[in-house]
N, C-alpha and C positions, 0 to 999 in steps of 0.2 A: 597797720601799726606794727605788728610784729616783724615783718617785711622789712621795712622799716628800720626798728630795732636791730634783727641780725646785722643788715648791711653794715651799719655803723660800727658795729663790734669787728666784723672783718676787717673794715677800712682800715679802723685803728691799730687792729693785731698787725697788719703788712704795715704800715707804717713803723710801728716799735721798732725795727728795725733801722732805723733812720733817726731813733731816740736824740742823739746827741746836738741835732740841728730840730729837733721836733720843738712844738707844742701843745697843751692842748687846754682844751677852759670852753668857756661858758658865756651863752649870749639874752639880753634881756633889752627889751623894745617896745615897739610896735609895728604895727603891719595894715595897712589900707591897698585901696584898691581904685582905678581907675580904668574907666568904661563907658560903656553905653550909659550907666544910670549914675555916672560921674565923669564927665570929660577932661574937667582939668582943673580940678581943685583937688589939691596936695591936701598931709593928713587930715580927709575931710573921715569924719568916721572910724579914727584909729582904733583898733583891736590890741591885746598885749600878745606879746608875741615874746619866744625863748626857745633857746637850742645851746646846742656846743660845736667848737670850734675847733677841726686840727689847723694847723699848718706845721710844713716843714720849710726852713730859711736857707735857701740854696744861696744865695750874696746877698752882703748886706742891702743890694737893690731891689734884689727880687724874691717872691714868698710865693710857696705853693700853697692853698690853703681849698679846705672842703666844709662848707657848711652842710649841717643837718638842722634844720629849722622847721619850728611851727609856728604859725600864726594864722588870725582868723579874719576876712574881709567881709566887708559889708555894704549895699548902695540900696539909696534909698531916694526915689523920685521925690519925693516932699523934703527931703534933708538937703540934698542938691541944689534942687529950683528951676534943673534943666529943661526937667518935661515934667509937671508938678501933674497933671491932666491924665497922664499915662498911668501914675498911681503905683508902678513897681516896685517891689521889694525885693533882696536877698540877701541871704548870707552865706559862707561856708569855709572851712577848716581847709586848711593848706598845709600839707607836709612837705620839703622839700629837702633834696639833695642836692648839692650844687658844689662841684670843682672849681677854684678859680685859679687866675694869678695876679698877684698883687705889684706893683713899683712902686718901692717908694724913693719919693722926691729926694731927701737925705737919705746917704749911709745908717742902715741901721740894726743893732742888735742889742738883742735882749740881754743887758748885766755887763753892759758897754759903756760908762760913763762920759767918753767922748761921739758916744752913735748912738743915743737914747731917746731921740724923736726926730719921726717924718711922717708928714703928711703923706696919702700916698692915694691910688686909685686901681682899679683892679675889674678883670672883666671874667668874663666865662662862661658856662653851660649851667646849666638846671634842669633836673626834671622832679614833674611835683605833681599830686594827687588833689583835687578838689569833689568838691561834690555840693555846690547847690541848691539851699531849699527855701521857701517860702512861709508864712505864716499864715494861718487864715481860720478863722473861729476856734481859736485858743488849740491850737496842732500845727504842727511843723510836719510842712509836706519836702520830700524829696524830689526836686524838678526834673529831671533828668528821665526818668522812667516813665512822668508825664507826658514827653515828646508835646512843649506847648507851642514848638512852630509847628505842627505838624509832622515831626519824626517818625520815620517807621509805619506812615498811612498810605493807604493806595492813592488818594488826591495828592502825594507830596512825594516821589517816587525820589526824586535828588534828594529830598534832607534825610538823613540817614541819623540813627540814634550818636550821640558825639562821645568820644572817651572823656573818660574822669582823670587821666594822667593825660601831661603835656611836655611840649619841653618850653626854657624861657632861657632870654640873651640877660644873667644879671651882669650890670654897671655901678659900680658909686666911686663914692668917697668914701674914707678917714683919715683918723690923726690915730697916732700908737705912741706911746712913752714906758719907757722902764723905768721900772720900782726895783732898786735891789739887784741882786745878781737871777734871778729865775722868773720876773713875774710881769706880764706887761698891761698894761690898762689903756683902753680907746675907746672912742665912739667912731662909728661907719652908718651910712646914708645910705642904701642902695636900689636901683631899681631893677626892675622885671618885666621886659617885653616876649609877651608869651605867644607862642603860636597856634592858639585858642579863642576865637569870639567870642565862647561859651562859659567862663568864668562866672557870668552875672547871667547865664541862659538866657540872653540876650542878643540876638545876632540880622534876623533879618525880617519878613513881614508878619502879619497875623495872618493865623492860618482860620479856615473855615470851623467855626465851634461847631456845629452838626458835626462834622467829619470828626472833629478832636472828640464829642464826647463818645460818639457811637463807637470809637477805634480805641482810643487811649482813655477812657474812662472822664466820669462825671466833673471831677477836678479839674482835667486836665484845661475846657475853656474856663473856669473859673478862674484859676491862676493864669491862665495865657491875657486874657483882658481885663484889668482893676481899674480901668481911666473910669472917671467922672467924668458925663457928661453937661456940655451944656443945651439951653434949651433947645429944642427943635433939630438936634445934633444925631446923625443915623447912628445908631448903635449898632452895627454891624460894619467891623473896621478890615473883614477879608481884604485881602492884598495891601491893605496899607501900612505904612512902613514904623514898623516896630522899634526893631533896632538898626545898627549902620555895620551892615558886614561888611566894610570896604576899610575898615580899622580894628585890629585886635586890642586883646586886655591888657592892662597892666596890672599889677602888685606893686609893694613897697615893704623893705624892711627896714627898719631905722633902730639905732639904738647904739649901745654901751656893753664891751666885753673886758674881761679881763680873762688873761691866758697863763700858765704855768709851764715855764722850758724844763724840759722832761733831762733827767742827770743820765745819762747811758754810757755804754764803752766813749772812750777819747777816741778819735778817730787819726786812721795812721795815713803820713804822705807815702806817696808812690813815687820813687824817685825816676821810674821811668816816664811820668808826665805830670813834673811837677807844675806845670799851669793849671790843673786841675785841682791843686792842693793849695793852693796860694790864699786859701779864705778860712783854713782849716783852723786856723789859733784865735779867729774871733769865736769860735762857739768850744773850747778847751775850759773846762768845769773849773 
């Protein structure tokens, strides 16, 4: 978190310098997840989620912008319906950084009363911190260090312990409208295809519980298998298939921001390429 924090302060201290085309404000939502223990049901399980928002407005088309976001996901095999039998649960805290670039549909700038709304769409980079745990006789276990496919055991030599940072391809939607000459207000939809299976520590078969408890400790098969059996059913599900490693996780943030254009130097043209300067009087205070 403190990581975290500094970043954010840098980001924004080099951008101040960009004041005159800047923004910056404030994000409030929510955040779900999509996986193994949810395939494809949209906000099923939404968490509240909040952060803040630069962007800088290079033309009225296009907008550099950097999310710093929290939000928290959660999948739950009895909330789903998918694998009701499997019994998994998780949840975990999501911090993210993410650059983007935004188009919007219409010309638009903030304290423009002929450029004051467009729809718009916007894609980019992320990378983000998770960290996965389970519940089980009233205590929150941390999955990760359980290795419950078998991580880090001599019987499981390929699965190796997975990182708690990733990166992810965020995509969505919004709409942006200005109030006023400095202040603009929207909702944006966005998703998150991360290059992670491990979101929901969910990824490929069950591993051997003897091996899991003697290596990674007593928990580790207690939380690797929660299925409910039915009758005459072998409880012993070595090699068989858990999760679907042949598809990574998703995220989701959705929600409503409002931003503040930052009042800084006026910005001067350059008569040696004025093409460059030709968008300069829509952001003039």
């Amino acid at each position: 978190m403190k990581k975290f924090f500094l970043i954010s302060v840098f980001v924004l201290s080099f951008f101040h310098l960009f004041s005159q085309r800047s923004e910056i404000g404030i994000f409030g939502g929510t955040s779900y997840y999509i996986g193994d223990l949810n395939p494809s049901i949209q906000f099923l399980l939404t968490k509240p989620a909040f952060g803040g928002i630069y962007r800088y407005n290079m033309t009225p088309r296009f907008t550099f912008k950097i999310d710093f976001l929290y939000g928290s996901v959660e999948g739950d095999d009895a909330a789903s319906g998918f694998n009701k039998n499997r019994n998994l649960y998780f949840k975990s805290d999501i911090f993210e950084v993410s650059p983007q670039l935004e188009l919007n549909f219409l010309p638009y700038v903030t304290g423009k009363k002929k450029m004051n709304f467009s729809p718009y769409i916007f894609v980019g980079i992320s990378v983000f911190k998770f960290a996965p745990k389970s519940f089980y006789d009233s205590k929150w276990y941390n999955l990760q260090p359980l290795g419950t496919e078998g991580q880090g055991t001599s019987m499981y030599p390929d699965r190796q312990p997975y990182s708690q940072t990733s990166f992810a391809i965020p995509f969505g939607i919004g709409l942006k409208y200005s109030l006023g000459d400095r202040i603009c207000i929207g909702a944006e939809w966005g998703m998150r295809k991360t290059f992670t299976d491990y979101l929901d520590d969910v990824s490929k078969t069950y591993a051997d519980p003897v091996i899991l408890a003697a290596e990674n400790g007593p928990m580790s098969p207690i939380l690797a298998d929660r299925s409910t059996l039915t009758p005459g059913e072998n409880p012993d599900k070595t090699g068989f298939q858990r999760g679907n490693s042949s598809t990574k996780d998703w995220y989701s943030f959705a929600g409503v921001f409002i931003t503040y254009r930052i009042k800084g130097q006026k910005e001067k043209s350059c008569s040696a390429y004025p093409k460059h300067s030709k968008y300069k009087d829509y952001y003039l205070d």
